[in-house]
C-alpha positions as CSV (number, residue, x, y, z in Angstrom):
1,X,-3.6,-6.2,-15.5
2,X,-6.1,-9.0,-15.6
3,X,-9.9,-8.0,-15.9
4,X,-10.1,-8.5,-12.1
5,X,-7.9,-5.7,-11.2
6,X,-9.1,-3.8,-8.3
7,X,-7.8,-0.6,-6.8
8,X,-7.4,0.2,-2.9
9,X,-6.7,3.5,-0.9
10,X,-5.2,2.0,2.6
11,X,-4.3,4.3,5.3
12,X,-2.0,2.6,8.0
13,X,-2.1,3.7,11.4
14,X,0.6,3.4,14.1
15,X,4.0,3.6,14.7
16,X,4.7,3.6,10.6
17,X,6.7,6.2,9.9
18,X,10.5,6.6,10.6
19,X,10.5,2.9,10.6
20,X,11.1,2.1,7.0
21,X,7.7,1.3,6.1
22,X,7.4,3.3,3.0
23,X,10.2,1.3,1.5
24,X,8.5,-1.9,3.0
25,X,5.5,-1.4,1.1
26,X,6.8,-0.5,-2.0
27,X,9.1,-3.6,-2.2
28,X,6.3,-5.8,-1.2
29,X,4.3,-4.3,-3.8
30,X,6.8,-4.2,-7.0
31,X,7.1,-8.1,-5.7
32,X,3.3,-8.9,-6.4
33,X,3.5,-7.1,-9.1
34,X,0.8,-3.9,-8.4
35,X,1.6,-0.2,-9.3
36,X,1.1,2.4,-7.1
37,X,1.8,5.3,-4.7
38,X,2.6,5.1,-0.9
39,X,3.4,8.2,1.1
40,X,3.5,9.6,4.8
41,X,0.5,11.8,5.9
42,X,0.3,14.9,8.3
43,X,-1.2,13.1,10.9
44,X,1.1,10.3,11.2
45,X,-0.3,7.5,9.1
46,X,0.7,6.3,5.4
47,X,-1.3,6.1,2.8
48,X,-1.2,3.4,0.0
49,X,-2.9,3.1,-3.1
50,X,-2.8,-0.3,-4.8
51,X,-4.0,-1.0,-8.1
52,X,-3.3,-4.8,-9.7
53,X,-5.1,-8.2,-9.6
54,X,-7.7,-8.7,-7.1
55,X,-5.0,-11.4,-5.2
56,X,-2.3,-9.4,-5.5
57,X,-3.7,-6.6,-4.0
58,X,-4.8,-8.6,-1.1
59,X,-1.2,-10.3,-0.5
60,X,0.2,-6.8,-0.3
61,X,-2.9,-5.5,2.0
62,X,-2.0,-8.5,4.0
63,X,1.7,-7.5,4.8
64,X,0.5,-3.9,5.1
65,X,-1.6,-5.0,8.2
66,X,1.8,-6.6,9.2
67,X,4.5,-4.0,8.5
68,X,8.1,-4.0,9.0
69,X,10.2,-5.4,11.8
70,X,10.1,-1.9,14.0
71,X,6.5,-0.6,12.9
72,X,3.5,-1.2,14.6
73,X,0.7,-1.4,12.6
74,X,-2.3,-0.5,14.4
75,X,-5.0,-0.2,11.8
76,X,-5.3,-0.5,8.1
77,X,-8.0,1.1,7.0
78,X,-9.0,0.3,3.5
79,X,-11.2,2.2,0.8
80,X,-12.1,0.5,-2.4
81,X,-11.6,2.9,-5.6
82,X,-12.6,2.3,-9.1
83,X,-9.6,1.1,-11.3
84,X,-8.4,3.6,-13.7
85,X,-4.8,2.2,-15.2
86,X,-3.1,5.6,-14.8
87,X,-0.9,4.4,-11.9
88,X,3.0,3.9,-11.8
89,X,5.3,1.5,-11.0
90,X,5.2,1.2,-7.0
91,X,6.6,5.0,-6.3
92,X,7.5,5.8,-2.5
93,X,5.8,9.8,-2.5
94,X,6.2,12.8,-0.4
């Protein structure tokens, strides 16, 4: 990671589950090249976290707010987090 690597929690609201939007994320994310975690919530939402460079994470948080062909993303809300490293390869979770 360069030494403007940033770290994001998103949570996506909508119609984002059952539609292949875990997958979506994580393949968009393994393409720019940030590590990470996305999994459904309870309540209906997924949750991202993001850690890469600053740009990457914004092209990613960019198609996030987009979503795949039968989502509909409603809301992305996104938290910024301190960088710490420790996160894998783009991992689809719970």
């Amino acid at each position: 990671m360069s030494a403007e690597a940033v770290r994001v929690r998103a949570i996506v609201s909508g119609r984002v589950q059952a539609v292949g939007y875990r997958a979506f994320a994580q393949r968009h994310a393994r393409n720019a090249g940030v590590r990470g975690t996305v999994r459904n919530l309870p309540d209906g939402t997924v949750e991202c976290i993001i850690e890469g460079d600053a740009d990457a994470v914004e092209r990613v948080l960019q198609l996030l707010r987009q979503g795949p062909p039968m989502a509909r993303v409603e809301d992305v809300d996104v938290q910024q987090q301190l960088p710490g490293g420790d996160l894998p390869a783009m991992t689809v979770t719970a």
